[in-house]
TITI-18385 format. One record per residue (C-alpha): y, z, x; residue in one letter. Coordinates in pm, 1 decimal, padded with zeros to 6 digits. Last residue first. Layout:
// TITI-18385
<pt py="Y" pz="Z" px="X" code="a"/>
...
// end
This chain:
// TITI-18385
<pt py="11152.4" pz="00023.3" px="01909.3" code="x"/>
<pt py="11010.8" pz="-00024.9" px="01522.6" code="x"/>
<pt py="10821.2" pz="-00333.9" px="01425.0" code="x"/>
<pt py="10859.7" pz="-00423.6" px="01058.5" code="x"/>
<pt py="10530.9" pz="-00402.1" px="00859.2" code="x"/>
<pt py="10392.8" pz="-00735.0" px="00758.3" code="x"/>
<pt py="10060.1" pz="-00693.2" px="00924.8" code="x"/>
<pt py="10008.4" pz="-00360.1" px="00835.6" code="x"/>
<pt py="10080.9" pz="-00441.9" px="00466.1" code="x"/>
<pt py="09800.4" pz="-00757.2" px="00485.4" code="x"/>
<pt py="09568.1" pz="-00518.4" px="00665.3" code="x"/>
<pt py="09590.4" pz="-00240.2" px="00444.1" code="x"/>
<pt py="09523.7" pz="-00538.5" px="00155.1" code="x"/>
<pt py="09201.5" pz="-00624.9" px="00311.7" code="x"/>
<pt py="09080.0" pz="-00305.1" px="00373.8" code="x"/>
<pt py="09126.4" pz="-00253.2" px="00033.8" code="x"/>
<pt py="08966.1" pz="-00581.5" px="-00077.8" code="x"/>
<pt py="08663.4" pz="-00510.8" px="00159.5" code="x"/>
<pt py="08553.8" pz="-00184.2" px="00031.9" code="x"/>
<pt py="08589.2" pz="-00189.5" px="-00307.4" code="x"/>
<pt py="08358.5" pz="-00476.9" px="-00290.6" code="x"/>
<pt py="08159.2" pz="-00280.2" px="-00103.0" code="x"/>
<pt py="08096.2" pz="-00012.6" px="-00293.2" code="x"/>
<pt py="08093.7" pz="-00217.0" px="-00634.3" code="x"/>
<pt py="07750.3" pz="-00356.4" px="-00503.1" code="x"/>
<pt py="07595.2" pz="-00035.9" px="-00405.9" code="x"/>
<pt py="07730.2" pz="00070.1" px="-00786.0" code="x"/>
<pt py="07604.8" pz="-00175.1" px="-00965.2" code="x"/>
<pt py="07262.4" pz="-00142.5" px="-00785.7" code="x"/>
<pt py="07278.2" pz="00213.3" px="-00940.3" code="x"/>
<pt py="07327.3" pz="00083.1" px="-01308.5" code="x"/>
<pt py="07038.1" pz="-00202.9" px="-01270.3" code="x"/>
<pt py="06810.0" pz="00000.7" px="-01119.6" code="x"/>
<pt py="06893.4" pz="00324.1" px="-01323.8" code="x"/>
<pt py="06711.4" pz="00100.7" px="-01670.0" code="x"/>
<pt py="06363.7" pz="00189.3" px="-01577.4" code="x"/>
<pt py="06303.5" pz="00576.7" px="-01549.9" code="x"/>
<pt py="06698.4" pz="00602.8" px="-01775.3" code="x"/>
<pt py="06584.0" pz="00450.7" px="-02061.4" code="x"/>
<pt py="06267.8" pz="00658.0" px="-02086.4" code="x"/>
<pt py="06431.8" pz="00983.2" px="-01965.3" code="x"/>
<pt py="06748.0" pz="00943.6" px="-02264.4" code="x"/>
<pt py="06488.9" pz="00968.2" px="-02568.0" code="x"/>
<pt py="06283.6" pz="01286.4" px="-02397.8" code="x"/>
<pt py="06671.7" pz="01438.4" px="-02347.5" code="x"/>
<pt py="06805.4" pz="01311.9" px="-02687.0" code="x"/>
<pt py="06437.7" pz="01505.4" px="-02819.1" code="x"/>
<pt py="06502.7" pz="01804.2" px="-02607.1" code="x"/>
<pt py="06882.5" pz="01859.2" px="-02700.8" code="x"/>
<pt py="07245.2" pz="01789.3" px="-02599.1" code="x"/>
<pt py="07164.9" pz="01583.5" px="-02312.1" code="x"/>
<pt py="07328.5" pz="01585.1" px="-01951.1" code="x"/>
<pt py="07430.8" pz="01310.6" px="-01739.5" code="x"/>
<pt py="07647.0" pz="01273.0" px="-01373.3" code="x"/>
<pt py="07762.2" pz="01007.6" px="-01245.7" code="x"/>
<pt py="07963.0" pz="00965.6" px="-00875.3" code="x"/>
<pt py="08179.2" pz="00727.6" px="-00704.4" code="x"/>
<pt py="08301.9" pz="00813.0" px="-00352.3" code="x"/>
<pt py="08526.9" pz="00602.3" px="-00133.3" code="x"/>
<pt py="08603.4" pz="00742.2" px="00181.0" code="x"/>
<pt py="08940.0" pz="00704.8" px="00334.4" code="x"/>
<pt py="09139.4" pz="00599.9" px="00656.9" code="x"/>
<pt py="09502.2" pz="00538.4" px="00772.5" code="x"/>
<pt py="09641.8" pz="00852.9" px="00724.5" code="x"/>
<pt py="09370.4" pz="01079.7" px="00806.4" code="x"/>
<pt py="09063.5" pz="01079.7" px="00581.9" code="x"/>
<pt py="09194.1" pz="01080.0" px="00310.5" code="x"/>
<pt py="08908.0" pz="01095.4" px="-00033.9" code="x"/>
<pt py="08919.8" pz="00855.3" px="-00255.2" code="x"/>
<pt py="08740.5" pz="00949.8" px="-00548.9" code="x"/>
<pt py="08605.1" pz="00722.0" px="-00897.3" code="x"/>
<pt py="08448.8" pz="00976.7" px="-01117.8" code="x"/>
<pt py="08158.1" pz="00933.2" px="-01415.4" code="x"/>
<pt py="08095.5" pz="01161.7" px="-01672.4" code="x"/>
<pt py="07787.9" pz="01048.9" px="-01922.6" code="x"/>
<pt py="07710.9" pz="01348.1" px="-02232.3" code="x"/>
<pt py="07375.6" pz="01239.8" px="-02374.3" code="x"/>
<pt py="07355.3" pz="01234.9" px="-02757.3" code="x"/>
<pt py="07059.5" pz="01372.9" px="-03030.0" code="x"/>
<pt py="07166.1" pz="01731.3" px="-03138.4" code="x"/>
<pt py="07555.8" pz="01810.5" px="-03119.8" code="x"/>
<pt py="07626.0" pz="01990.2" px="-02822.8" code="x"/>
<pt py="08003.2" pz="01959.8" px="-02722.8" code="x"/>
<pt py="08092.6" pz="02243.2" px="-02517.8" code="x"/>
<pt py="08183.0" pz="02091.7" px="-02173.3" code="x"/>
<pt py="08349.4" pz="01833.5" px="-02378.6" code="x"/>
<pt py="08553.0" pz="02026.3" px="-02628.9" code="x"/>
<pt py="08879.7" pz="02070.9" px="-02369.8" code="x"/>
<pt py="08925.7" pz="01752.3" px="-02218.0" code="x"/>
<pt py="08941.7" pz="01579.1" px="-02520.3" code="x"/>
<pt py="08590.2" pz="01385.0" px="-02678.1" code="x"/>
<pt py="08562.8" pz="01029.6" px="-02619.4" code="x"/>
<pt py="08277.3" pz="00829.7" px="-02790.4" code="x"/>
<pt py="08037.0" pz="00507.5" px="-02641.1" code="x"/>
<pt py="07882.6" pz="00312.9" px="-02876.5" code="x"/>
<pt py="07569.2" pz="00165.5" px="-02772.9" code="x"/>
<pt py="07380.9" pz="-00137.8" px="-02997.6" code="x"/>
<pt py="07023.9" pz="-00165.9" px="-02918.6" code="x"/>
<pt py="06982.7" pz="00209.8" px="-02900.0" code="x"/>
<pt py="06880.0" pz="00410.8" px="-02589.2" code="x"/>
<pt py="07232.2" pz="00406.4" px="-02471.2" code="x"/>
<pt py="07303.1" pz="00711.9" px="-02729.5" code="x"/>
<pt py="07632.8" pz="00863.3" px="-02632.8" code="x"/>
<pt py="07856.3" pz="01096.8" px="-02561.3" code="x"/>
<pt py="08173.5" pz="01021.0" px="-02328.3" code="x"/>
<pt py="08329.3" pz="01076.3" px="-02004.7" code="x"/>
<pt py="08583.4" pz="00955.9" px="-01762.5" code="x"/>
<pt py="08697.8" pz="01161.3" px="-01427.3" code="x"/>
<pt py="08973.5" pz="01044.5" px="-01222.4" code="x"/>
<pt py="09041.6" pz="01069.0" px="-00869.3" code="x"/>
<pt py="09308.1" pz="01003.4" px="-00541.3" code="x"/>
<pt py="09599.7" pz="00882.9" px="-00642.0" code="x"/>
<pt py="09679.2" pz="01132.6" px="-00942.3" code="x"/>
<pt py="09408.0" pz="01375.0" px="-00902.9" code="x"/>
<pt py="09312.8" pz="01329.4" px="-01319.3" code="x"/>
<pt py="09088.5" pz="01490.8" px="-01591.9" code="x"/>
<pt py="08879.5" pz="01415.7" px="-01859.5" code="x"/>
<pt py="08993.2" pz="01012.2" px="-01940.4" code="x"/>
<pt py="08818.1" pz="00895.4" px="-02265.7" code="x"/>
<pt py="08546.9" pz="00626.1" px="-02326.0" code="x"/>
<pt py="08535.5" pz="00379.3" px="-02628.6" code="x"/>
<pt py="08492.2" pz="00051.5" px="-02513.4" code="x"/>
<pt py="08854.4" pz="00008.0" px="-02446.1" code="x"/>
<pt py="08841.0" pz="00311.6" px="-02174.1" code="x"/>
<pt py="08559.1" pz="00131.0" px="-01983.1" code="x"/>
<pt py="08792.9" pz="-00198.4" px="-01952.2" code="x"/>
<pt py="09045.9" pz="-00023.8" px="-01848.4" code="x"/>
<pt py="08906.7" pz="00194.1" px="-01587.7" code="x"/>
<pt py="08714.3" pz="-00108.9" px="-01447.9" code="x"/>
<pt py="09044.4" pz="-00371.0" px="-01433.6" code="x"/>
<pt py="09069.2" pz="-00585.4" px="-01723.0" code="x"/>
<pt py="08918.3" pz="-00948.4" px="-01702.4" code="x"/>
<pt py="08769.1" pz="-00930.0" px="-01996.6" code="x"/>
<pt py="08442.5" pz="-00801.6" px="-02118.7" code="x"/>
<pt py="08100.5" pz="-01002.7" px="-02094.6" code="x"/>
<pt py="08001.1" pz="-01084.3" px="-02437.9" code="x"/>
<pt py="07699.1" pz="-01243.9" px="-02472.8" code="x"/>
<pt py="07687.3" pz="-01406.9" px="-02836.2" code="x"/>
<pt py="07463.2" pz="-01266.8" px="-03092.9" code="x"/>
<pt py="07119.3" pz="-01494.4" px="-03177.4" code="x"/>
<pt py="06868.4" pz="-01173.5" px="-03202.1" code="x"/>
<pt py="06736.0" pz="-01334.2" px="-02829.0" code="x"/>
<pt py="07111.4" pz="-01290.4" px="-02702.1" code="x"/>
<pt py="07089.2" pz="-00919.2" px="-02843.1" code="x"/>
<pt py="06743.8" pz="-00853.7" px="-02657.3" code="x"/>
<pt py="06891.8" pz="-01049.6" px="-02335.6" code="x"/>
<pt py="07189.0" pz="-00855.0" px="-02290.1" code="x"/>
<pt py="07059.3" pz="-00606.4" px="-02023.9" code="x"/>
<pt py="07006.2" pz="-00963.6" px="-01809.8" code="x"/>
<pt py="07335.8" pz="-01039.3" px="-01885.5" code="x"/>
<pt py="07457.1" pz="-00703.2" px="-01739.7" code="x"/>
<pt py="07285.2" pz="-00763.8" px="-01477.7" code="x"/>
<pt py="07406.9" pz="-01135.9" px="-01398.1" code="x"/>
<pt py="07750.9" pz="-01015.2" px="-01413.3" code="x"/>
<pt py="07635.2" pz="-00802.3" px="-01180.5" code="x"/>
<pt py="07546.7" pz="-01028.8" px="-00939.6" code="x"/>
<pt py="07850.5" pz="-01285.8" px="-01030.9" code="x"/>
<pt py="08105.8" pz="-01057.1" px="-00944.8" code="x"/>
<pt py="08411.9" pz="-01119.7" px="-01130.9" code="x"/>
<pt py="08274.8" pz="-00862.5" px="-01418.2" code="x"/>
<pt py="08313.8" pz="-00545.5" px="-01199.6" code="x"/>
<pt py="08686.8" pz="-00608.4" px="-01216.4" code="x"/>
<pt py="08818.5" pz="-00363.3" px="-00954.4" code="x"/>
<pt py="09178.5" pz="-00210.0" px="-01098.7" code="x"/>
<pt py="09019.9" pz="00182.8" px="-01038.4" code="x"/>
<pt py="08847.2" pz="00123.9" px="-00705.3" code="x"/>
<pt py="09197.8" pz="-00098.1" px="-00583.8" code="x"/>
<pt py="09425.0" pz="00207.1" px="-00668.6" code="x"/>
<pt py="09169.4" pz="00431.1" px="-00518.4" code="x"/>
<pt py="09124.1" pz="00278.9" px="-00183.4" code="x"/>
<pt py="09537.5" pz="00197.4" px="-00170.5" code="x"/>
<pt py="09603.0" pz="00571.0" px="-00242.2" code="x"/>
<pt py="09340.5" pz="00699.8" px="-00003.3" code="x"/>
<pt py="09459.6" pz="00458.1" px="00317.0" code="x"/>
<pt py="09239.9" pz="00162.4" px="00434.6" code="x"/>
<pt py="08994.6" pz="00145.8" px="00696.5" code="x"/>
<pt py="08713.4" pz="00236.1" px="00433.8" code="x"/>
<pt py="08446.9" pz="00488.6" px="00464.4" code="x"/>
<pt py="08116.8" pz="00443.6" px="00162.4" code="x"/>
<pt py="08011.8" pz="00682.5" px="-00065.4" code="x"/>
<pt py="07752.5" pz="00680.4" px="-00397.8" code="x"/>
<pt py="07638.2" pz="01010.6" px="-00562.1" code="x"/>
<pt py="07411.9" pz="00983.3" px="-00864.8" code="x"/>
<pt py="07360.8" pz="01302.7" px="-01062.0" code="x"/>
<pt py="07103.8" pz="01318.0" px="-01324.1" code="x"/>
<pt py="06996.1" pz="01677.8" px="-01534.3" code="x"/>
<pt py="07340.6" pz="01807.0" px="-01450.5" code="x"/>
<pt py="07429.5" pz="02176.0" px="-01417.9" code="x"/>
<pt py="07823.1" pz="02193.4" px="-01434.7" code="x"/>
<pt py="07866.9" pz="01914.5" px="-01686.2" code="x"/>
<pt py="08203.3" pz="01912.2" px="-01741.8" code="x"/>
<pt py="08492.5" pz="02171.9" px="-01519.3" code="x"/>
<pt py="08139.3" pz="02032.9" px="-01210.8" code="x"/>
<pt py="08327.0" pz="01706.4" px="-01210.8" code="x"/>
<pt py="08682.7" pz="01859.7" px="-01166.6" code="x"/>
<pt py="08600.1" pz="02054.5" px="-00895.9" code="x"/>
<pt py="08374.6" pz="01814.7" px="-00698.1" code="x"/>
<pt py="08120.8" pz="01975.7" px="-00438.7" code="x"/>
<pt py="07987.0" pz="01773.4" px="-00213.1" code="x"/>
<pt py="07624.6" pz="01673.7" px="-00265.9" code="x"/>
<pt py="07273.5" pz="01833.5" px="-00233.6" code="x"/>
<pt py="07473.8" pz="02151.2" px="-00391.9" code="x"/>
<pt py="07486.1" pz="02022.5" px="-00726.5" code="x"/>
<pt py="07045.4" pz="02001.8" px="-00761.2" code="x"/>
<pt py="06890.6" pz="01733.0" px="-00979.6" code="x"/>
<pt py="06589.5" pz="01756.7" px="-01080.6" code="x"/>
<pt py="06622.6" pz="01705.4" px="-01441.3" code="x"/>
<pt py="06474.3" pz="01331.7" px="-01385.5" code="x"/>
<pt py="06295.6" pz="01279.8" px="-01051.9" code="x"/>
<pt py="05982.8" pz="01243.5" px="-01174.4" code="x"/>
<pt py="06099.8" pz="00951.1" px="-01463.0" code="x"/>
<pt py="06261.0" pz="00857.4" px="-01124.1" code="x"/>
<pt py="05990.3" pz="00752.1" px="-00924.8" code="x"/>
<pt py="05804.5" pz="00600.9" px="-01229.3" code="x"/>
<pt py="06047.9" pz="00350.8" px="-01263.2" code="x"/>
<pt py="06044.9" pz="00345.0" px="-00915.8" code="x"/>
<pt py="05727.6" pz="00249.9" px="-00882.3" code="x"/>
<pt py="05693.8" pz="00004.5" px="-01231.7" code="x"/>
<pt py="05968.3" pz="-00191.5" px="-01078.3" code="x"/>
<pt py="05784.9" pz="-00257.8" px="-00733.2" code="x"/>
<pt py="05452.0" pz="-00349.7" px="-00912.9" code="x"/>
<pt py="05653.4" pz="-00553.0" px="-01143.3" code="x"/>
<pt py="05754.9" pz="-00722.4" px="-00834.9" code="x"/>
<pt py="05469.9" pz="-00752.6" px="-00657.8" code="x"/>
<pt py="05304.6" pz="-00925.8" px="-00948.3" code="x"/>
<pt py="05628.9" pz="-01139.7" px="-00966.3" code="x"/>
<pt py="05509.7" pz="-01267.2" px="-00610.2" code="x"/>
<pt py="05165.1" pz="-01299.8" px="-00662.5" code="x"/>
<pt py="05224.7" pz="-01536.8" px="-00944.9" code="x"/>
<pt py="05464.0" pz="-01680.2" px="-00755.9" code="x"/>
<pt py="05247.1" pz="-01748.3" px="-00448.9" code="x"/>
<pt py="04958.4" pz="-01868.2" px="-00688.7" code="x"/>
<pt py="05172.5" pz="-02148.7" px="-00832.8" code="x"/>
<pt py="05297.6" pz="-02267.5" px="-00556.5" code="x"/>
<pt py="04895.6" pz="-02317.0" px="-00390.0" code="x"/>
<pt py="04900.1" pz="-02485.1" px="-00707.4" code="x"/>
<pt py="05166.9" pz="-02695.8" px="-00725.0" code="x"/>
<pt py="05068.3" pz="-02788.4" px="-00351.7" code="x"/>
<pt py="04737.6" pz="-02873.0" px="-00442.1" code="x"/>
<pt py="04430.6" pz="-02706.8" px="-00264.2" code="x"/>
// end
């Protein structure tokens, strides 16, 4: 047997074990949708002041060496689109527009609360140094997303048919003075059955690339804040 072809059969097999792999979970969480349950996590006071009773919420956590305020001031100025694997994602999402002939545009170099909040998002609550909650309604489902802001106040009662309220928090919680966890969370909750039926088959296959975002933002988080505790440890005058 050739080599091109003996090639050619391991790919072949390969992507078929890919799109086997894709269509389980896809499927995996088209069963898991409006299953989730609030207590599974922690509890999160300002999260729950917006969408209480969630029909997805994704927790993500990781410790870091590195105080709470440095861990959330480097979460919130992260630039998600530095890293070349999601940079790939995203332009992997982009392929229907790039295919329709409209340039990819991949965002600035703003920090990830910045950037979100210049696409259209809005800031629900704040724990100066240590969390803030953004939210909007939407409909990612479409070719073109928009994202709106609503204040504070309207969002846990908007329910105009045919949207999905998104909140998503960046946390760091102490844990003594040198030390902090990291926690990101998202939670989603549609306005009516047919946004809700809409929202389940984007979410069953589109999650991957959203919660692999945030394993790789973890990290990344992470290191440059353990970094940077390092750097001011290091140059801290010694004391007798």
């Amino acid at each position: 047997m050739s080599t091109a072809r003996t090639f050619g059969k391991a790919s072949a097999g390969a992507a078929a074990l890919g799109l086997a792999g894709i269509g389980a979970y896809a499927g995996a969480m088209w069963t898991r949708y409006g299953h989730a349950d609030p207590e599974r996590y922690p509890r999160d006071r300002l999260l729950d002041r917006f969408i209480p009773e969630p029909e997805v919420d994704e927790y993500h956590a990781m410790e870091v060496a590195a105080p709470a305020e440095l861990t959330f001031a480097t979460a919130t100025q992260m630039d998600l689109m530095s890293s070349p694997p999601v940079k790939a994602i995203f332009g992997l999402r982009a392929i229907p527009s790039l295919l329709r002939g409209q340039p990819f545009r991949s965002g600035g170099s703003r920090g990830i609360v910045e950037e979100t909040l210049a696409q259209g998002w809005g800031v629900l609550a704040e724990d100066p140094g240590r969390e803030i909650v953004v939210g909007s309604y939407t409909q990612p489902w479409h070719e073109k997303v928009t994202f709106q802001a609503l204040p504070p106040e309207a969002f846990a009662g908007f329910d105009e048919p045919g949207y999905v309220k998104i909140v998503w928090t960046l946390a760091a919680e102490p844990l003594g003075p040198s030390g902090s966890r990291f926690v990101t969370r998202t939670r989603v909750v549609a306005t009516d059955d047919e946004a809700r039926k809409r929202f389940r088959r984007y979410w069953a296959p589109m999650s991957s690339g959203i919660i692999l975002i945030r394993y790789l933002a973890l990290p990344a988080v992470k290191r440059k804040a353990e970094r940077l505790a390092w750097a001011t440890a290091s140059t801290a005058p010694v004391t007798t």
